[in-house]
C-alpha positions as a LaTeX table, in Angstrom:
\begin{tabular}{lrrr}
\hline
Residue & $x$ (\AA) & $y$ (\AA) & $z$ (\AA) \\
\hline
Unk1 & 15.45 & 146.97 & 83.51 \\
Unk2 & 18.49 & 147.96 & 86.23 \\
Unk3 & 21.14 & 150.38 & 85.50 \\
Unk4 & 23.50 & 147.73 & 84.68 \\
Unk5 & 21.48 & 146.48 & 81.66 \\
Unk6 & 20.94 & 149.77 & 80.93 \\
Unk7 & 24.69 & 150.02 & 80.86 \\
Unk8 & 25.60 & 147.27 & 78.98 \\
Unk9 & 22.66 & 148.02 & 76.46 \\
Unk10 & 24.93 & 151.58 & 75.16 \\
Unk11 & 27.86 & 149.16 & 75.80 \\
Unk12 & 26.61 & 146.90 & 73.03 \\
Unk13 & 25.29 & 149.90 & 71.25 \\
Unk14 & 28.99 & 151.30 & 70.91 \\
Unk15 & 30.72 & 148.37 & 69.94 \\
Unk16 & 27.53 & 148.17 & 66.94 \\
Unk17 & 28.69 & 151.44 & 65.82 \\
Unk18 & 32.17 & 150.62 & 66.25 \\
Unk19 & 32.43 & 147.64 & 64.23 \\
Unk20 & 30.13 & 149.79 & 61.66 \\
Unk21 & 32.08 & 152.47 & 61.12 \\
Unk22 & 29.49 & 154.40 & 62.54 \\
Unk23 & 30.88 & 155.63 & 66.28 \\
Unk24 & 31.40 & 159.04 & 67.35 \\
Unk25 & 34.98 & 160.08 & 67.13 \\
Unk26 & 34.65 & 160.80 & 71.21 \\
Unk27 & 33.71 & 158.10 & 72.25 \\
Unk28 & 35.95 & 156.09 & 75.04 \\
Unk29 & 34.21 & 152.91 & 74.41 \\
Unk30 & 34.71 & 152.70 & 71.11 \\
Unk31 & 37.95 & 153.47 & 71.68 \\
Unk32 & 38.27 & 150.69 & 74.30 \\
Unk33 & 36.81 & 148.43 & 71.45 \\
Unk34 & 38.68 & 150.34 & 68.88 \\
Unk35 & 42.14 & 148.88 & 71.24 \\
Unk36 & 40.79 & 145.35 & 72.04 \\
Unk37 & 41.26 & 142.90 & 74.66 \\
Unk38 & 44.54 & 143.26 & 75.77 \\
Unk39 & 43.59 & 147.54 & 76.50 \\
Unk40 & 40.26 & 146.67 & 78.06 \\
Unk41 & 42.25 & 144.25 & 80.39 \\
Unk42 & 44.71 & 146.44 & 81.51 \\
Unk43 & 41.77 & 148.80 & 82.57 \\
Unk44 & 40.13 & 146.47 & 84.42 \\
Unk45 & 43.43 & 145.79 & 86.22 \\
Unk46 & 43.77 & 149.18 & 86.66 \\
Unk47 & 40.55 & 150.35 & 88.32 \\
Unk48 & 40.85 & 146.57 & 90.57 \\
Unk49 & 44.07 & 148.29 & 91.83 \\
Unk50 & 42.20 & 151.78 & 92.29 \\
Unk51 & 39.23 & 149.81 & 93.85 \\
Unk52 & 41.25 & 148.45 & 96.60 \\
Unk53 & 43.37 & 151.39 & 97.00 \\
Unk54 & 40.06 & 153.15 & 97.49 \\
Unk55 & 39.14 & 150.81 & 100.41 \\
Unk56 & 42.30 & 150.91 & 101.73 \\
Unk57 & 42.58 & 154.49 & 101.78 \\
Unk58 & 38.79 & 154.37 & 103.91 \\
Unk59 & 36.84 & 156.46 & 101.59 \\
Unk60 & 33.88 & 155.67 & 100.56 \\
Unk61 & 32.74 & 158.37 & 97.84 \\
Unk62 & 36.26 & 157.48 & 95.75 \\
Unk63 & 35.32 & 153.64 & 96.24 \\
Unk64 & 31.94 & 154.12 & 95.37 \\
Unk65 & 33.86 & 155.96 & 92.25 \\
Unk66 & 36.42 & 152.94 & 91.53 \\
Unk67 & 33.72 & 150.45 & 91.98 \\
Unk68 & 31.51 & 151.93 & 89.07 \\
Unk69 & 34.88 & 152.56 & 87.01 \\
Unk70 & 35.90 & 148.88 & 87.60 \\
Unk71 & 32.01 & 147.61 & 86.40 \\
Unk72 & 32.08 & 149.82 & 83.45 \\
Unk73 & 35.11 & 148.13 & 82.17 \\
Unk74 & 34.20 & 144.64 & 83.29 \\
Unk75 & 31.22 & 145.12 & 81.06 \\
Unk76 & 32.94 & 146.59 & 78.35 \\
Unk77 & 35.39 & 142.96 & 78.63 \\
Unk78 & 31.71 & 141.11 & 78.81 \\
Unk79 & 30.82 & 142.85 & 75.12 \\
Unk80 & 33.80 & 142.96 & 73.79 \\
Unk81 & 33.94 & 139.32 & 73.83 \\
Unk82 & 30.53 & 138.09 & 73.45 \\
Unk83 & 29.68 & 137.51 & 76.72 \\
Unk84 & 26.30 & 139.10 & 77.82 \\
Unk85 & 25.38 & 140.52 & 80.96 \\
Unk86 & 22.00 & 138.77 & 81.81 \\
Unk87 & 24.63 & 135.47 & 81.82 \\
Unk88 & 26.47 & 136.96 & 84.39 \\
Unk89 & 23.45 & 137.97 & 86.47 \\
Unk90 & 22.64 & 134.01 & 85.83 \\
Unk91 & 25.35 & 133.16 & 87.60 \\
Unk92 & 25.10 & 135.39 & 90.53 \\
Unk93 & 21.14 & 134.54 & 90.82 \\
Unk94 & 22.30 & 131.25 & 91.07 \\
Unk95 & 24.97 & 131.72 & 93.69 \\
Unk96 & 22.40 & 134.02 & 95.90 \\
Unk97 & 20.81 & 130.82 & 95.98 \\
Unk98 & 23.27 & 128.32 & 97.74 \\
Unk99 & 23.93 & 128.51 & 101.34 \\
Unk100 & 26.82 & 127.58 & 103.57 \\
Unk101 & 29.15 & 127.82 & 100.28 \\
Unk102 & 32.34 & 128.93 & 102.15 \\
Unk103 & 35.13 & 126.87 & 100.53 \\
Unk104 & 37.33 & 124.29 & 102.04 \\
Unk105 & 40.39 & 124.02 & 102.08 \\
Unk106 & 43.30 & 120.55 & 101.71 \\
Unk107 & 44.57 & 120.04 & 104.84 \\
Unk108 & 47.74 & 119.00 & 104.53 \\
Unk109 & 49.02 & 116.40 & 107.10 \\
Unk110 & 52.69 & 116.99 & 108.07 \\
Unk111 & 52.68 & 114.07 & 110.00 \\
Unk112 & 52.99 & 111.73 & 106.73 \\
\hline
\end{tabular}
């Protein structure tokens, strides 16, 4: 098991206990859950924006930081509505798979 299905597993666990009755009165992701989508959005806009400031700002211990702040929420989104984690691992297992995927793009003829 990695550390992100680790994660999400005490994710899942929280919003359990959440919709229970049964979570800890400390607990920020039942809080998250507690606040629903619209919260758990903003926070994932939030630590996106502190990701790339991060970058920007060329340090790599607060972007290593931001980066596991932005996951965190991303999987608390994923929970919140339903969505597990091994289906977004799918995904990326089956994007680590294609080659040469670089998008194109219309050109537009001005000539017409």
């Amino acid at each position: 098991m990695t550390v992100y299905e680790e994660i999400f597993e005490v994710i899942s666990q929280r919003k359990k206990e959440y919709e229970n009755g049964t979570a800890a009165e400390n607990s920020y992701t039942a809080y998250l859950f507690e606040k629903g989508v619209d919260k758990i959005c903003k926070k994932v806009g939030e630590e996106a924006a502190e990701t790339v400031i991060a970058a920007k700002n060329g340090d790599n211990e607060e972007l290593a930081n931001e980066i596991n702040d932005l996951l965190y929420h991303v999987m608390v989104l994923c929970a919140n509505q339903g969505l597990a984690w091994a289906d977004v691992e799918k995904i990326l297992a089956e994007r680590n798979l294609k080659n040469g995927n670089l998008k194109t793009f219309h050109q537009v003829d001005k000539n017409t």
